[in-house]
C-alpha positions in Angstrom: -19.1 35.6 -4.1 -22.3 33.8 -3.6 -23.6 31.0 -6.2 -26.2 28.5 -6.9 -28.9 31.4 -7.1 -29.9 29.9 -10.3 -33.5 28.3 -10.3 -32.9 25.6 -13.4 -36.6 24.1 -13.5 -35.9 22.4 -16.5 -36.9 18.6 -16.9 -34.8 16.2 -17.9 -36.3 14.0 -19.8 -40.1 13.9 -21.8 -42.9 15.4 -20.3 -46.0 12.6 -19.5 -47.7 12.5 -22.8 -50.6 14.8 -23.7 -49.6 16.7 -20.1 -48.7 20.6 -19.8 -44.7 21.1 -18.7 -45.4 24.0 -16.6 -47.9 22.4 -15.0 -46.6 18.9 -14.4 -42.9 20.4 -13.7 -44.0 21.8 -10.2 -46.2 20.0 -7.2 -46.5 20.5 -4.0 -44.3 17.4 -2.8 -45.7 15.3 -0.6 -46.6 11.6 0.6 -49.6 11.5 -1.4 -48.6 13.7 -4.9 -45.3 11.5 -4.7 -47.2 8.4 -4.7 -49.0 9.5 -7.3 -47.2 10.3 -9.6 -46.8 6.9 -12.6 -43.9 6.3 -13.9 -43.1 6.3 -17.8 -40.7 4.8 -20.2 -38.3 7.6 -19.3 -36.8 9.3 -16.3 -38.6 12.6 -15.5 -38.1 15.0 -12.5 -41.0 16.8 -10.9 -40.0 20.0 -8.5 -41.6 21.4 -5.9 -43.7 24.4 -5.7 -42.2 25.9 -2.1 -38.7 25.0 -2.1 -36.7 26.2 -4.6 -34.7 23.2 -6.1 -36.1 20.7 -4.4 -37.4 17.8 -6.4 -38.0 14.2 -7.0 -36.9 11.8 -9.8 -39.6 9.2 -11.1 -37.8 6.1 -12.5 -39.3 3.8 -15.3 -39.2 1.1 -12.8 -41.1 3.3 -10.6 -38.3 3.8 -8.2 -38.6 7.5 -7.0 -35.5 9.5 -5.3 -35.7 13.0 -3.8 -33.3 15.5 -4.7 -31.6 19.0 -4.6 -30.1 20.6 -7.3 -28.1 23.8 -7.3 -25.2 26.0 -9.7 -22.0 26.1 -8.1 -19.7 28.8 -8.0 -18.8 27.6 -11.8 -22.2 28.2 -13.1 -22.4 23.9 -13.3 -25.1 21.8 -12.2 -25.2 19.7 -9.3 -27.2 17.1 -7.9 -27.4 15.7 -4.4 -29.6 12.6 -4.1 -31.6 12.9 -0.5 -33.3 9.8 -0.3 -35.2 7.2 -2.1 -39.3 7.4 -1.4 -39.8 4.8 1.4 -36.9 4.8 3.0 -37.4 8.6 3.9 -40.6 10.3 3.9 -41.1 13.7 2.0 -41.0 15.7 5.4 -37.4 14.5 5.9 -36.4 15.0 2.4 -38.2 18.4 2.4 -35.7 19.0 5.5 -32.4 18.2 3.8 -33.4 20.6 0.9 -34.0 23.5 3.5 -30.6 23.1 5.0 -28.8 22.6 1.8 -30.4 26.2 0.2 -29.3 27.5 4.0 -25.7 26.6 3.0 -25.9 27.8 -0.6 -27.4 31.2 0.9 -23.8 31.5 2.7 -22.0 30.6 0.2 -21.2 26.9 1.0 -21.1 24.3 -1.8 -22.8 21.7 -0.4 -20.8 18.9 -2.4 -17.2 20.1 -0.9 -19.0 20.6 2.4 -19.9 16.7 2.4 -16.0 16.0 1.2 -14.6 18.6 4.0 -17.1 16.7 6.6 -15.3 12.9 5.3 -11.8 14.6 5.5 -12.7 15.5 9.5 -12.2 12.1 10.9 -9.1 10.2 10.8 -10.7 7.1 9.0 -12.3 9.4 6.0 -9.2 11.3 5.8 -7.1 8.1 5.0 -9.4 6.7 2.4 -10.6 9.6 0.5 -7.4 12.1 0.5 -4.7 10.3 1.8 -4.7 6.5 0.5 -5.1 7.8 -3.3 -2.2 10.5 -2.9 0.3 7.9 -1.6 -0.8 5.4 -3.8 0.2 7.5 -6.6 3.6 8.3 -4.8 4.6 5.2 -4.0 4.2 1.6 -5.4 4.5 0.0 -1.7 2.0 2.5 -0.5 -0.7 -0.7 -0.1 1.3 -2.1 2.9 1.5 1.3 4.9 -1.9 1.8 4.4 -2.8 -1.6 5.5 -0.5 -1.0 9.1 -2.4 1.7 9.4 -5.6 0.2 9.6 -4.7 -2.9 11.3 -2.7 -0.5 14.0 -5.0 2.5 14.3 -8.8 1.3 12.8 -10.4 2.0 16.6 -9.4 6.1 16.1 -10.7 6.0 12.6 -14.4 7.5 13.5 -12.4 10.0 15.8 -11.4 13.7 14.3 -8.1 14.5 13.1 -7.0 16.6 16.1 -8.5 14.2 18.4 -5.4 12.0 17.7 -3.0 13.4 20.3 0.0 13.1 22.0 -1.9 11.6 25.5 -4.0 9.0 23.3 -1.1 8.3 21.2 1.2 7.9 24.1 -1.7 5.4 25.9 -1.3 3.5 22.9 2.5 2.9 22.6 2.6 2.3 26.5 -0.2 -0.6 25.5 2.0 -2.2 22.7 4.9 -2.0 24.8 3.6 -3.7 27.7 2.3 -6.8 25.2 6.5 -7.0 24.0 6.1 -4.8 20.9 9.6 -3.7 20.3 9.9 -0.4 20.5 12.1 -0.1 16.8 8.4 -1.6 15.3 6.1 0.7 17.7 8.2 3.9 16.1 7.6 2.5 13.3 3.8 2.3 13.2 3.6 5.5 15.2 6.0 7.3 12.4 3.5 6.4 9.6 0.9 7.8 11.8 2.8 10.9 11.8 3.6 10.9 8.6 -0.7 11.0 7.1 -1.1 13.6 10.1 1.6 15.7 7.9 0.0 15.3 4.9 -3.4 16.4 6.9 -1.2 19.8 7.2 0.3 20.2 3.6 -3.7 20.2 2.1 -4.7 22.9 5.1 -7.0 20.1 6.3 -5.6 20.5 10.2 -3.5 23.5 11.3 -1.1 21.7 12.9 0.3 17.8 13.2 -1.1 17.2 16.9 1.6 14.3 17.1 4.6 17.1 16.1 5.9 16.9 20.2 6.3 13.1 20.5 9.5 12.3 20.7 10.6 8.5 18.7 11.4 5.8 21.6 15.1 5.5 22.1 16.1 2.4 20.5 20.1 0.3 20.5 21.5 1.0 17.6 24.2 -1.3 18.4 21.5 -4.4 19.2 22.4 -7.9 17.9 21.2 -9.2 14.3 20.8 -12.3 13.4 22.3 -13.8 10.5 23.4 -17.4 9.2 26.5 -19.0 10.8 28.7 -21.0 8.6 26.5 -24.3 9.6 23.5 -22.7 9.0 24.3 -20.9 5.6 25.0 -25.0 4.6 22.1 -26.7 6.1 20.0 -23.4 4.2 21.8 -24.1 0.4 21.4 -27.7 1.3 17.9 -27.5 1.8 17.7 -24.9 -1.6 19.4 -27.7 -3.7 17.1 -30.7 -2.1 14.5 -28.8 -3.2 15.9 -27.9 -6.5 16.7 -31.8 -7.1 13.0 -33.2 -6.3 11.0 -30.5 -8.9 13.4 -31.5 -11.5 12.5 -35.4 -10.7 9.4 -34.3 -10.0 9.4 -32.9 -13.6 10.7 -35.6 -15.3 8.3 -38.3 -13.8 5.2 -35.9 -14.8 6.3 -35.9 -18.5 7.0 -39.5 -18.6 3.2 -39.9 -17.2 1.7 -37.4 -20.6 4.2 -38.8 -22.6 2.5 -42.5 -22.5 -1.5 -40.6 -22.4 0.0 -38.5 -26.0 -0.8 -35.0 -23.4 1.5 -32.0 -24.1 4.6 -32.1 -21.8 5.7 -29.8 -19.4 8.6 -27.1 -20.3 12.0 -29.4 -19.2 14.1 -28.4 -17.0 17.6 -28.8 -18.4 21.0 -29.4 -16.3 22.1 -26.1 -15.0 18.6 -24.6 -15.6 16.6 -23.7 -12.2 13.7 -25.4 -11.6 11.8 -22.2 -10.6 11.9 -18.6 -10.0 12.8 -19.7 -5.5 16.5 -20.5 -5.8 17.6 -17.2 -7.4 15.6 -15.0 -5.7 17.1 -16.2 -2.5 21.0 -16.1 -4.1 20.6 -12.9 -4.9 19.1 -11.6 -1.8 22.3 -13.7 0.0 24.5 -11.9 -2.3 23.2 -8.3 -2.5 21.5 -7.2 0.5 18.6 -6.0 -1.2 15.6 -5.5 0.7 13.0 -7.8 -0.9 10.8 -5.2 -2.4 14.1 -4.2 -4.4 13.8 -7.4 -5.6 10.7 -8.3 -6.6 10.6 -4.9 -8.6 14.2 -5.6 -10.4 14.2 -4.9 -13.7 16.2 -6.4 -16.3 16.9 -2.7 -17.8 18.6 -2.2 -14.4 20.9 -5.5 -14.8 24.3 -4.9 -16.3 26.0 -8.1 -16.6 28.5 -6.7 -18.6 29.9 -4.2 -16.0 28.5 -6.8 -13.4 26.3 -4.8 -11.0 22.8 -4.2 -10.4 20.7 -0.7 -9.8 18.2 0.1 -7.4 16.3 2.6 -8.8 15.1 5.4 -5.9 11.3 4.6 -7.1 12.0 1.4 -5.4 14.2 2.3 -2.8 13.4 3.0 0.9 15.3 5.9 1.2 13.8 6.8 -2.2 17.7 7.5 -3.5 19.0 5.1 -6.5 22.2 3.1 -5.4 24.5 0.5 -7.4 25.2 -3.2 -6.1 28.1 -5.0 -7.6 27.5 -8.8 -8.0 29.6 -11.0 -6.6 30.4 -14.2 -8.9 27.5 -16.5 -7.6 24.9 -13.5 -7.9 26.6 -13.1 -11.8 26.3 -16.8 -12.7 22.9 -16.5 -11.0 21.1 -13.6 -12.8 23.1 -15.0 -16.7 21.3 -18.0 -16.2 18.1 -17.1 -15.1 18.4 -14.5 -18.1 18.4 -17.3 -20.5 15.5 -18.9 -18.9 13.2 -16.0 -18.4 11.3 -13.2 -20.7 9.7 -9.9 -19.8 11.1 -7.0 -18.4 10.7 -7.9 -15.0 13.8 -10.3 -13.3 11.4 -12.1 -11.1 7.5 -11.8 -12.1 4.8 -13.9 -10.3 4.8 -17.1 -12.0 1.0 -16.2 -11.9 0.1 -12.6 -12.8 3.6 -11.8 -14.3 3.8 -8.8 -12.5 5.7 -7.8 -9.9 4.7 -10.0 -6.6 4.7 -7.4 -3.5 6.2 -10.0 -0.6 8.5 -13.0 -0.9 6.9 -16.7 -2.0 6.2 -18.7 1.4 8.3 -21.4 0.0 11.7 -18.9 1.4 10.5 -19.7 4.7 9.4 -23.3 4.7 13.1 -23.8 3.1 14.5 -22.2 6.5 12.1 -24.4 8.8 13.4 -27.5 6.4 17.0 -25.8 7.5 15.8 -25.4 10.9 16.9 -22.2 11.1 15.6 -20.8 14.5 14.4 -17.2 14.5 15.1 -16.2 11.1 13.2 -14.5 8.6 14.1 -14.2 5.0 14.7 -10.5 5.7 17.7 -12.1 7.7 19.4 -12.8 4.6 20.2 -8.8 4.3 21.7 -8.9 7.6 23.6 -12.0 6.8 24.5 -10.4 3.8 25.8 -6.8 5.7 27.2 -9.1 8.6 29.8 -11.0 6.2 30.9 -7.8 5.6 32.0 -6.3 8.9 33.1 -9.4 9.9 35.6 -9.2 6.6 36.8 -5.7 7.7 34.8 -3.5 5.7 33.9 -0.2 6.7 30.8 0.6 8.2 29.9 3.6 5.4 30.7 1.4 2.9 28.5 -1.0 4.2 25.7 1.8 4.6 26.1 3.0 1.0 25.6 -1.1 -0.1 22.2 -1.5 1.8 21.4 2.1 1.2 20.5 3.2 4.2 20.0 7.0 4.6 22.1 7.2 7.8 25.3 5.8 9.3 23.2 5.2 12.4 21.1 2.8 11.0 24.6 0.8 10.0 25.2 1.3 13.2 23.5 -2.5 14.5 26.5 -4.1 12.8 29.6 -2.1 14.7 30.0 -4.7 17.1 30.7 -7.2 14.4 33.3 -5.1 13.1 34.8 -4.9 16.9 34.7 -8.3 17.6 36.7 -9.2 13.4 39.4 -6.4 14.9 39.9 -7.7 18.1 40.4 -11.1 16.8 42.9 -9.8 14.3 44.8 -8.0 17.9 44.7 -11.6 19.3 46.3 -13.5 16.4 49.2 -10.6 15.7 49.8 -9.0 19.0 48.8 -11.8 21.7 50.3 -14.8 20.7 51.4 -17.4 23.2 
């Protein structure tokens, strides 16, 4: 079905005064009939007198912008803004009317044409169909868009196909040669995979070019790191130093607007926290959340009654809801941080009072105070999931706490449960 075979040569606004409409509606648009045309205390659109809606807006301020008009297959109005008279000349405006009716005459609307033309190259694609889409699927969406860019920005003025397996492939060789591990380089290469996917669902691309690359292999059974008994001290140590100096810190500030009559600061009472750090980092020791789970707790999702927490799937890597029970410390931990805080959220940004989307920085300067070497506050779930095989505890179990969607991924922390067994055949079976 053709459209936009409607010639609307109606003005927009007030003719000139004392001037005919028929007349003054339609020129013969050029440098010099642009130019002198004066503008008016309204907006008012002149057309030309050759090429069917083709036109040029005159401004109050006597800014003047070319344009094409057309119908589209809905019978509504559209406008496509050429140029503004100065920047391009009439000729070139003239131009971009002709090849718009040329795509109107073969049924082409020449607004999705522009948004099909964006959607070709990798960079377009992401920002104006694929950003918004996950965005609205998925409240961590922000980060994976931002590896993308920071991993993949170079291919963004290149077409969607154009992102194969050989330039791909190039790529990860690159990043492995400059000691990426290869877990992280399937990582940013999934996500990849993952928009290219999406490319296929909305018929952008026929086909996910990156559909034949096969994951690097990775050990499943590779060594985490967690705290050691020594370490897990000198950590809570450093937590309760911490703890001790903002409550002095505290009291000495309220002494100071005490004696200058200045309103005091809230106090902290004995066996109150002094902030939002210490039970963050308790309950991550005790639950083995991932700290997005965290962050995004909600005290709905607390039930101190039958003592166990729920991550709901919204939140949830594997997108599936899973129950925690808490231990006694995370217990004691979340009842008294209930009685200090309000909201519906467990731990809001002290700033915003929403949720915060990464961990404070003070986690990590608490394990440099702890010198803990080459540990990351992520740790803390492996520490967490490493008590646990070392106690004995199966490894689905274990899998079904962290909520991992596959044993394999569980997998890392077999050789803890090995070494907690063999120890047990030494003490029973191999005694002196």
């Amino acid at each position: 079905m053709r459209y936009g075979l409607y010639v609307d040569y109606i003005l927009f606004c007030s003719p000139q005064v004392g001037g005919d409409m028929a007349e003054r509606n339609k020129i013969k648009i050029n440098k010099t009939n642009v130019e002198s045309l004066k503008a008016e205390a309204k907006v008012f659109d002149i057309f030309d007198s050759e090429q069917n809606r083709f036109g040029v807006r005159v401004h109050p301020t006597g800014r003047k912008t070319y344009f094409y008009t057309y119908r589209n297959k809905d019978k509504k109005r559209q406008r496509i803004t050429l140029g503004v008279h100065g920047d391009i000349t009439a000729d070139i405006a003239r131009n971009e009317a002709v090849k718009y009716a040329g795509q109107i005459a073969a049924s082409i609307d020449p607004k999705e044409q522009s948004k099909a033309e964006k959607y070709k190259t990798l960079g377009g694609f992401i920002k104006e169909k694929y950003e918004p889409w996950r965005k609205a699927e998925k409240k961590t969406a922000a980060a994976e868009i931002e590896m993308l860019r920071r991993n993949f920005e170079v291919w963004y003025e290149l077409e969607l196909m154009q992102i194969d397996t050989k330039l791909v492939g190039e790529w990860r060789t690159q990043k492995l040669n400059e000691g990426i591990h290869n877990k992280s380089v399937n990582r940013y290469i999934a996500g990849l995979k993952s928009a290219l996917s999406f490319a296929v669902k909305t018929e952008l691309i026929p086909l996910n070019p990156l559909q034949k690359l096969k994951p690097l292999k990775i050990d499943d059974r590779e060594k985490v790191r967690f705290l050691s008994d020594d370490e897990e001290k000198r950590f809570r140590k450093a937590i309760d130093q911490r703890e001790a100096r903002l409550c002095k810190e505290r009291e000495s500030a309220n002494i100071w607007r005490k004696q200058r009559n200045y309103d005091l600061f809230p106090e902290i009472k004995e066996g109150d926290f002094a902030d939002h750090i210490k039970p963050i980092i308790l309950l991550l020791m005790n639950t083995g959340c991932r700290p997005i789970e965290v962050l995004t707790l909600e005290w709905q999702s607390v039930d101190l009654k039958r003592k166990q927490i729920t991550i709901e799937g919204k939140h949830a890597k594997s997108g599936k809801t899973r129950h925690i029970p808490l231990s006694r410390e995370a217990l004691e931990t979340l009842e008294q941080w209930k009685k200090q805080g309000s909201g519906s959220l467990v731990f809001p940004s002290p700033v915003s009072k929403k949720a915060m989307d990464k961990l404070p920085r003070t986690i990590t300067k608490l394990i440099q105070d702890a010198y803990l070497e080459n540990f990351r506050p992520y740790d803390l779930r492996h520490s967490y999931a490493s008590k646990l095989a070392m106690a004995g505890i199966d490894l689905n179990t274990i899998r079904e706490l962290l909520g991992h969607a596959e044993i394999s991924t569980t997998l890392i922390y077999a050789h803890l449960s090995e070494d907690h067994k063999r120890q047990a055949i030494e003490l029973v079976f191999n005694k002196a």
